[in-house]
N, C-alpha and C positions, 0 to 999 in steps of 0.2 A: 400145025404151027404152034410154036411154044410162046408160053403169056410172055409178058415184059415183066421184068425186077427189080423193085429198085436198088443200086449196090449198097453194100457195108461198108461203113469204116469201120476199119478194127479196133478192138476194144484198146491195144495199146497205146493204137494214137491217139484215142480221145483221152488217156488219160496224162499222155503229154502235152498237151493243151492244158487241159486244166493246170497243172503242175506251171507251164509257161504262165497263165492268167494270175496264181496266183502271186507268183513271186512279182511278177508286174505291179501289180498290188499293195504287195508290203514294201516293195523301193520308192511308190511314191506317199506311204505314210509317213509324218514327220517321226524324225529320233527325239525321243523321249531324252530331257537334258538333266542329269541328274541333280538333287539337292546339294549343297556344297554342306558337309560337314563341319558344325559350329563346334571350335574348340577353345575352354576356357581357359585364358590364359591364370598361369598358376605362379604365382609373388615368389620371387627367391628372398628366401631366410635371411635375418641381419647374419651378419658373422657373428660368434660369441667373441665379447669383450668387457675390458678391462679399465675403467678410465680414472685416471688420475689426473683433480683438479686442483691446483697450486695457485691459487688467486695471488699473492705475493712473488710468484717465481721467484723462489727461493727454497723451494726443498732439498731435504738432506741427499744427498748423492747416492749415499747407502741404502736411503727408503725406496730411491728409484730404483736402485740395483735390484732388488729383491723383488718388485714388480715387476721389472723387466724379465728377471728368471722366473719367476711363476707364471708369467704371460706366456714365454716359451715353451716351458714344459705340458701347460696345460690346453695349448693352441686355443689361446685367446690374443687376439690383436688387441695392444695398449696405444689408447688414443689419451690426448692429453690434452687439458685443454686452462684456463683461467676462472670461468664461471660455467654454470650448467643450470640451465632451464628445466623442467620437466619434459617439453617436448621435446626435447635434445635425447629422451630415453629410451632406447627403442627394446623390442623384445632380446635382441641378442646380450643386452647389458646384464653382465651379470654383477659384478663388481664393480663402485665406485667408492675411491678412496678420497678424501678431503683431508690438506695439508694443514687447512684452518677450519673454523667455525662458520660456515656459507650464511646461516641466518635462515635457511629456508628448509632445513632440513625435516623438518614434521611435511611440508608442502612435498617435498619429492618421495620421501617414503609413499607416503600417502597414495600419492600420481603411479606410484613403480611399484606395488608386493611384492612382486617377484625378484626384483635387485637388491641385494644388498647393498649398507652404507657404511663407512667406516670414516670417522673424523678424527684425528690426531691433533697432539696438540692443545694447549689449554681453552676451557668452551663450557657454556653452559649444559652441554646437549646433556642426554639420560639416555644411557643404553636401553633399548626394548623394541620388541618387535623385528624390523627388519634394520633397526639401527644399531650398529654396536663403535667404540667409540677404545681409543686410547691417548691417557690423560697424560701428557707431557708437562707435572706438575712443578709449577714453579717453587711451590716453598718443598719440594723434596729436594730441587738443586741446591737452593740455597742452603739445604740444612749439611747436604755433599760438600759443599764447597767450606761450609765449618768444619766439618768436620775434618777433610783430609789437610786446608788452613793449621790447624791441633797438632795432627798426626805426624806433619812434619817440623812441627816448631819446638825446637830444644828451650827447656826450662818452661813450656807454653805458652810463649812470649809469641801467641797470633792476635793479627789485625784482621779489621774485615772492614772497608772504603765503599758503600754501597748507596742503593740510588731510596728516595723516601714514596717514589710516585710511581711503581710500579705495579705490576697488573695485581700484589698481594698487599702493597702498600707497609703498615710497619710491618706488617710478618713477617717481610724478608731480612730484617733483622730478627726477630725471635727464631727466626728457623736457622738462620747463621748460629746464632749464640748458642740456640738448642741441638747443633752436628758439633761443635766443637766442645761445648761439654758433655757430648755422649762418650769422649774419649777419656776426657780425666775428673768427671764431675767439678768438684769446687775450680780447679785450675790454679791453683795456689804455686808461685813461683818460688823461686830458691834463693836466689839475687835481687837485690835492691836495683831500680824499684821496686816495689811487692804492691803490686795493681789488681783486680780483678782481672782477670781475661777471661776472653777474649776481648781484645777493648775494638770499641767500633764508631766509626765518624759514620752519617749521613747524610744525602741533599739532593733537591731534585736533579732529573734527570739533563735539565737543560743547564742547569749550571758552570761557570767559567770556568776556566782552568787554576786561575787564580785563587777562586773558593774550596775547589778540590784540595791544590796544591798548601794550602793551611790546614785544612783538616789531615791533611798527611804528616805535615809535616809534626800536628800537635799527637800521631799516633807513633811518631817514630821518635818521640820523644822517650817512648815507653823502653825501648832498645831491644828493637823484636829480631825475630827472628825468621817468621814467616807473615804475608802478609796476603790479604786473597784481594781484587781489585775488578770491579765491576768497569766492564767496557765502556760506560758511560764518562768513569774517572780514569781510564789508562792513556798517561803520556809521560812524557820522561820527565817533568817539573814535580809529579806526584809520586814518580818511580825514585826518584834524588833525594827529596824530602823523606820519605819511608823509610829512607835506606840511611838518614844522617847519624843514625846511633846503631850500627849491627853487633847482634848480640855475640863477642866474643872477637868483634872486630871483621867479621865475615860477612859474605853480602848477606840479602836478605832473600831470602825465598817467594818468588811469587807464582802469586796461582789466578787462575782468572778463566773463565767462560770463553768455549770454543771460538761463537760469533764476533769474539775481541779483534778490530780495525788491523790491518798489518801494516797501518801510516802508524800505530801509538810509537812504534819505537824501542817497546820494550823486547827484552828477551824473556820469554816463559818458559816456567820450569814447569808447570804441571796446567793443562786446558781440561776442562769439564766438557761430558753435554748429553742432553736427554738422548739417550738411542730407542726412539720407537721404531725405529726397523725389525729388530731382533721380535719384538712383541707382533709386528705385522705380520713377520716373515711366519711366524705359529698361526697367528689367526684365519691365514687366508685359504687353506685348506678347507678349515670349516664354514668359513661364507660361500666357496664355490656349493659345496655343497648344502645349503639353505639355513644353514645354523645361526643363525642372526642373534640380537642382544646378548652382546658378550663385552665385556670391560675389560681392559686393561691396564695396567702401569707401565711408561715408558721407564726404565732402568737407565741411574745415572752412571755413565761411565769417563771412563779417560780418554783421551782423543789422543794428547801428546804428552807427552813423558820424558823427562831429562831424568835416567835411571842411574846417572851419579846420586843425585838427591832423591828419588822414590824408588826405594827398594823394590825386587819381585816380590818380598814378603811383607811390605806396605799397599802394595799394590792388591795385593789380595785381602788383607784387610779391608782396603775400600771396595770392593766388588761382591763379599761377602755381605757388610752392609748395607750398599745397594740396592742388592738381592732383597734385601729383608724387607729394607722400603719402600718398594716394588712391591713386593707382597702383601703390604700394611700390617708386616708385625710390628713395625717402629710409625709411630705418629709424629710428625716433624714439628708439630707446633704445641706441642706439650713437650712440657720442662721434664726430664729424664727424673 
């Protein structure tokens, strides 16, 4: 008789088993739920810009134009505004330009290193540092407005009608007196009467028409021939009276400052006016690129021209000394 055995299971099936156990096993282990990856969010950049702030709204059109072209060229957006705070300056600013004298301009340099400033205009500011500045000098106009007054008056029979309360006070008659005899020194006439000229009335700015219109009239006495007329006095009572004695029986020549009302009435022959465009339009290159304390002269130029009465070859005489005084090789309030 043969013993009893007890059977095998075969070795593959127990290892199917197992294989079955385990996976049984890791299905009912929980899924591991992964960290959610923290990501910081990261600031988008100011855009680079340009701001021009015109606290009077009234900048020259030309100054704009040339900021507008630079903003373009150099892909900077021009924002605009009337006043500007320090925190109004963000890292994108690179360029601000001031039409007037803000008052706070040591505060904002200060606030901003990295922005340049630029003020135009007449101001007490001082170029340096991150501030640079062009001087739309009142007694350089005035001394233009003598002068080319001169350059068009036969026998040098010019007047000059000007205001006593303005931002240079009397200079703006020494600077008149001192452009119109940078043209013929003494100014000695030919014809009776035989007066000094340029001869000159003055009075404040608020004055009536009335007061203007006698001082004209005591300057047209002289029998001029050219006569320059600050905006403050242009109306046709003081344009009539100037005009009662014309030298040779012909009208009188008048000259007067851009900003002149288009209610005076009058017709002009010859308008002035500081162009600090042309000067911004040079500087701004070098502020984009961090060049700061820089100065300038705004150049007096012609706006409008009746070229019956101002020659191409007077007209460049006046531009040529412009230039000069711009430059500060002519000093306007020293007697030539």
């Amino acid at each position: 008789m043969r013993p009893k055995t007890t059977p095998r299971i075969p070795a593959l099936l127990i290892t199917i088993l197992l294989c079955a156990l385990l996976l049984a096993a890791c299905k009912n282990q929980p899924t591991p739920t992964p960290e959610p990856i923290q990501e910081t969010p990261t600031a988008t950049p100011a855009p680079a810009e340009i701001v021009l702030v015109d606290a009077l709204g009234a900048a020259d059109a030309r100054l704009v134009d040339v900021i507008n072209q630079f903003a373009g060229a150099n892909s900077l957006v021009l924002r605009q505004a009337t006043a500007l705070a320090s925190a109004e300056i963000n890292s994108g600013t690179k360029i601000v330009v001031f039409t007037s004298d803000p008052g706070n301009t040591a505060e904002l340099s200060a606030a901003a290193p990295a922005t340049q400033f630029v003020v135009v205009g007449e101001s007490a500011v001082t170029a340096g540092g991150n501030v640079s500045t062009i001087k739309a000098d009142a007694a350089d106009r005035a001394f233009m407005a003598g002068y080319l007054t001169m350059l068009l008056a036969d026998d040098w029979r010019a007047a000059g009608l000007l205001t006593s309360d303005s931002s240079i006070g009397d200079s703006y008659a020494d600077a008149f007196t001192n452009g119109a005899q940078y043209v013929c020194g003494k100014c000695n006439p030919y014809y009776a009467p035989v007066v000094a000229f340029p001869v000159v009335a003055y009075e404040p700015t608020a004055s009536d028409e009335t007061t203007w219109a006698n001082d004209a009239a005591a300057l047209g006495a002289d029998w001029l021939s050219a006569a320059f007329i600050d905006p403050a006095a242009a109306n046709v009572p003081v344009a009539n009276a100037l005009s009662t004695y014309p030298l040779n029986f012909e009208s009188v020549i008048f000259v007067g400052y851009a900003e002149v009302s288009p209610d005076s009435g009058l017709t002009w022959d010859v308008l002035i006016a500081s162009d600090a465009a042309s000067s911004l339009e040079a500087m701004l290159p070098q502020l984009l690129a961090g060049r700061g304390g820089q100065q300038a002269a705004a150049t007096v130029t012609l706006t409008q021209v009746n070229e019956e009465v101002v020659s191409p070859a007077r007209q460049e005489l006046f531009n040529e000394t412009a230039a000069r005084l711009a430059a500060a090789e002519i000093e306007p309030l020293t007697i030539p």
